[in-house]
C-alpha positions in Angstrom: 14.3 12.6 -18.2 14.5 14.7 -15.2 16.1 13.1 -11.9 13.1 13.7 -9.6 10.7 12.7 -12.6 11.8 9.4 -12.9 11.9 9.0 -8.9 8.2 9.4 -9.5 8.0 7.4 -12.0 9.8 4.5 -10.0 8.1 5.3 -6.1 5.3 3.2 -7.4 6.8 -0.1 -8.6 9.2 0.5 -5.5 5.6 0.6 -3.3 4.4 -2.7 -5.1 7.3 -4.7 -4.6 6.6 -4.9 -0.7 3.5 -6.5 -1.7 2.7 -10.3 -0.9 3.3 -12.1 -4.0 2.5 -16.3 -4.7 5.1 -17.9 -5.3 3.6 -20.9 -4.7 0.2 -22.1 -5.3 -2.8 -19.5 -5.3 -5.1 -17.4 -3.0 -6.7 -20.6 -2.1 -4.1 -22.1 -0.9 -0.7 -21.3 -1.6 2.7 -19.6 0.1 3.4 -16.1 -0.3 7.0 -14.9 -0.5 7.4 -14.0 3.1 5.7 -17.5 4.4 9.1 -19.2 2.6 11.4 -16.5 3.8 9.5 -17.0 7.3 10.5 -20.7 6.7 14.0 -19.7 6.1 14.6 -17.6 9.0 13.3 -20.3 10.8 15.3 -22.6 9.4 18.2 -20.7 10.1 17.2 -20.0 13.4 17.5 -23.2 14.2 20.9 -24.2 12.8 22.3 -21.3 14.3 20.9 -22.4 18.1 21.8 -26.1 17.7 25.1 -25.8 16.2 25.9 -23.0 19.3 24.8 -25.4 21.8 26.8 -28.6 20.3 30.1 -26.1 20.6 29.1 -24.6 24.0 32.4 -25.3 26.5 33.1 -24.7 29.8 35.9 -21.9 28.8 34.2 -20.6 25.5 36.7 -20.0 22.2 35.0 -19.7 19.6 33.4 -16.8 18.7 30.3 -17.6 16.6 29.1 -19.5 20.1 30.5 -16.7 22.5 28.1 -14.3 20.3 25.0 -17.0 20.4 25.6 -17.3 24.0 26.4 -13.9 24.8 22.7 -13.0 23.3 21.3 -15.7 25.5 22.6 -14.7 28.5 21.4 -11.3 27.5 17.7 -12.5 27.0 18.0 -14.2 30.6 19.1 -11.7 32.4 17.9 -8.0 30.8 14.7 -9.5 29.8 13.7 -12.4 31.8 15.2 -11.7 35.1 13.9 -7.8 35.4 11.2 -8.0 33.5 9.0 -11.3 35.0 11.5 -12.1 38.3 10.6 -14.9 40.7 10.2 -17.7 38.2 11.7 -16.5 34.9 13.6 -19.1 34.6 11.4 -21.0 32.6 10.2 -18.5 30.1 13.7 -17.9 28.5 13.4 -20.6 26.3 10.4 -18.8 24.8 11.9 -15.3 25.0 15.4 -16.5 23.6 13.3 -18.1 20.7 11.4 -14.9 19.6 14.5 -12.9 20.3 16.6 -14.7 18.0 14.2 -15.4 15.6 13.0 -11.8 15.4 16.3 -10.6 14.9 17.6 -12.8 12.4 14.6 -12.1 10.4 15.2 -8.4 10.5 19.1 -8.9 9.6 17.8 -11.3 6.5 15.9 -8.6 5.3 18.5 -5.9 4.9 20.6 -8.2 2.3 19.7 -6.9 -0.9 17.2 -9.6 -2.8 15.9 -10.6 0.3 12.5 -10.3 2.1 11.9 -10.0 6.1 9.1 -11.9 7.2 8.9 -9.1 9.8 8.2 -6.8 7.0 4.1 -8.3 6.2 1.7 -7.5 8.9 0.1 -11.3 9.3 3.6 -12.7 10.1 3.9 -10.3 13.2 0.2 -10.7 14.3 1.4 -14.8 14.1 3.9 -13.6 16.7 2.0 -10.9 18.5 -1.0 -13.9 19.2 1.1 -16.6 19.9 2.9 -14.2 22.8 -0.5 -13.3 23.4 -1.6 -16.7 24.1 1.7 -17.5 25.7 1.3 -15.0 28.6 -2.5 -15.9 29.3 -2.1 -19.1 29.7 0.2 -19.0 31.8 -1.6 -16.1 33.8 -4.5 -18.7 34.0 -2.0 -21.7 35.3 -0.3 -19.5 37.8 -3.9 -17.6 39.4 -6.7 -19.9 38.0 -9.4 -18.4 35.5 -11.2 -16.8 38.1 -8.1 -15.7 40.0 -6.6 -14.5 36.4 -10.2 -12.7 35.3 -10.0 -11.1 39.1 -6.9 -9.8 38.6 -7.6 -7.2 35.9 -9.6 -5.6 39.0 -6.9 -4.7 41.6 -8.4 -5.3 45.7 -9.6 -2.3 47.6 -10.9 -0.5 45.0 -14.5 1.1 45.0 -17.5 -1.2 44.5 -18.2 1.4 41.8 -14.9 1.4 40.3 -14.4 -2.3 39.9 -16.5 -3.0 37.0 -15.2 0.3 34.9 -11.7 -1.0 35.7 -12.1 -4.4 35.3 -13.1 -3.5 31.5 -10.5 -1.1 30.8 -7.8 -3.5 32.0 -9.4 -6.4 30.0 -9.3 -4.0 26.8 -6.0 -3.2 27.7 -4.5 -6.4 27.6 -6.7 -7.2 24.4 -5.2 -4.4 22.5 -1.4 -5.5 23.6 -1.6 -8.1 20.7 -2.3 -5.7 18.1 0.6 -2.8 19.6 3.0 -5.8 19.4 2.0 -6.9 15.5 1.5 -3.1 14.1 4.8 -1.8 16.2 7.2 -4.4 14.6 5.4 -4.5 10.7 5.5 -0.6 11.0 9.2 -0.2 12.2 10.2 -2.5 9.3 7.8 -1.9 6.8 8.8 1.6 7.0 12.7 1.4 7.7 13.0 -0.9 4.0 11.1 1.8 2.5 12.9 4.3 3.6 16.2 2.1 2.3 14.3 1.8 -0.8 13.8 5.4 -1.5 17.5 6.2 -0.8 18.4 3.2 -3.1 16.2 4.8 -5.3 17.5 8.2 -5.3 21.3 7.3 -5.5 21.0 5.1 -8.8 18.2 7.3 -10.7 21.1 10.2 -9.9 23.9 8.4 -10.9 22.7 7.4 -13.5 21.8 10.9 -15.0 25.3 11.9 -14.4 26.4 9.0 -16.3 24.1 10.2 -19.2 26.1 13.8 -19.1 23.7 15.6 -16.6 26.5 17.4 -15.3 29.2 17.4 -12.5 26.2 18.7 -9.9 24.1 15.9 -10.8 27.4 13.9 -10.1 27.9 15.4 -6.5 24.1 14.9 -5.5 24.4 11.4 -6.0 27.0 10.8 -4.1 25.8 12.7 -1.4 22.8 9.9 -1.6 24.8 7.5 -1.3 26.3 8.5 1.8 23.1 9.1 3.0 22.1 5.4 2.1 24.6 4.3 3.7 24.2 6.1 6.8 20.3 4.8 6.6 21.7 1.3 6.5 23.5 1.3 9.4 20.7 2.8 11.6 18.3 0.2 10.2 20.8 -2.5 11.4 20.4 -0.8 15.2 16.6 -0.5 14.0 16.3 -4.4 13.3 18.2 -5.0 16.9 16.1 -2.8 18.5 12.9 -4.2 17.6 13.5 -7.4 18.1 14.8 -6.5 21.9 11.5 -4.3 21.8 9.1 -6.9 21.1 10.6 -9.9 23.4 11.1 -6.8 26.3 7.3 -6.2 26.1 6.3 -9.9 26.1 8.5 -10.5 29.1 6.8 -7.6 31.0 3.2 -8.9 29.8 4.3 -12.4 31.3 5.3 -10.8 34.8 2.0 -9.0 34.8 0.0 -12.1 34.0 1.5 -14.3 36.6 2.6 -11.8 39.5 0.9 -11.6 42.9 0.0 -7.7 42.2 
């Protein structure tokens, strides 16, 4: 069979395999394969925090904590600190927990017979709504409902212009829980395609040079393999990036709901 024939051939089942599959119970009620690797990340999420924060020393040496810590500090600081300011200090424990949580569900993803939980779109609206709750409530316990509802509206503005703002601003915020849910899903969704079609490519090509298509076929499967490899390192800064991404934008979204501006 031609090479790019049996790529077509395979694109579908390739397509399929992302989707949500039982495996356990039914569409009634039952778990999908990225509500248990959800549970897993979460799972390790946690082992990986507690058992950092039983080795945590004054003068750090080991390195697994150094790295834990080191991804702490930088939630704190680049995230919390200059994104919300006066008062941050008390939503890094949030931040820290999507952060980490986030990213170790990307990196679980890219190990081969694994599934992100980042990868289905109703895990990520789970985390887009419960930072979307997480930032109004605490805009209404900082300014008050009315104070909060006000402040969509900024002072001094036209009698005329309040209303027109006041719903554009409302809408605005609104729609920040579906960017955060269809920015992460979309990122990942499309990065492990991306891997899978390179995957794809490099073994459907090998294995037509195996079958004696020729030393061409040969070289344009190893050229996909470099290629997958390259792809595979830049969805390792992709997974990174979105979870920094996604815990960046919530930390902004909290300084907006509580500041005095």
């Amino acid at each position: 069979m031609n090479p790019l024939d049996q790529l077509a051939a395979e694109v579908p089942h390739l397509q399929h395999s992302f989707d949500p599959v039982f495996v356990f119970g039914s569409g009634s009620f039952g778990m999908t394969q990225y509500v248990l690797w959800m549970i897993i990340c979460f799972v390790i999420t946690l082992i990986v925090v507690l058992t950092a924060g039983k080795r945590l020393t004054l003068i750090p040496t080991n390195k697994f904590t150094n790295m834990v810590e080191y991804g702490y500090e930088f939630v704190k600081k680049d995230m919390g600190e200059s994104a919300i300011g006066h008062g941050y200090k008390k939503h890094i424990p949030f931040l820290a927990t999507l952060f980490f949580f986030i990213l170790i569900s990307n990196f679980v993803g890219l190990i081969p017979g694994c599934k992100t939980p980042t990868g289905s779109i109703s895990i990520t609206w789970a985390l887009a709504a419960i930072s979307f709750v997480y930032f109004i409530f605490y805009g209404i316990k900082v300014k008050g409902l009315g104070g909060y509802l006000k402040s969509f509206a900024p002072s001094g503005l036209p009698v005329v212009m309040v209303p027109i703002v006041w719903f554009l601003e409302l809408f605005s915020t609104v729609l920040r829980v579906l960017t955060l849910a269809v920015r992460l899903y979309g990122n990942m969704f499309a990065g492990h395609m991306v891997l899978g079609i390179f995957a794809l490519l490099t073994s459907v090509f090998i294995g037509s040079a195996i079958q004696g298509a020729g030393v061409a076929v040969g070289s344009i499967s190893i050229a996909w393999m470099l290629f997958l490899f390259a792809m595979y390192a830049l969805e390792v800064l992709v997974a990174f990036l979105q979870a920094y991404v996604f815990t960046i934008l919530s930390a902004v979204y909290i300084g907006l709901a509580t500041s005095d501006h």
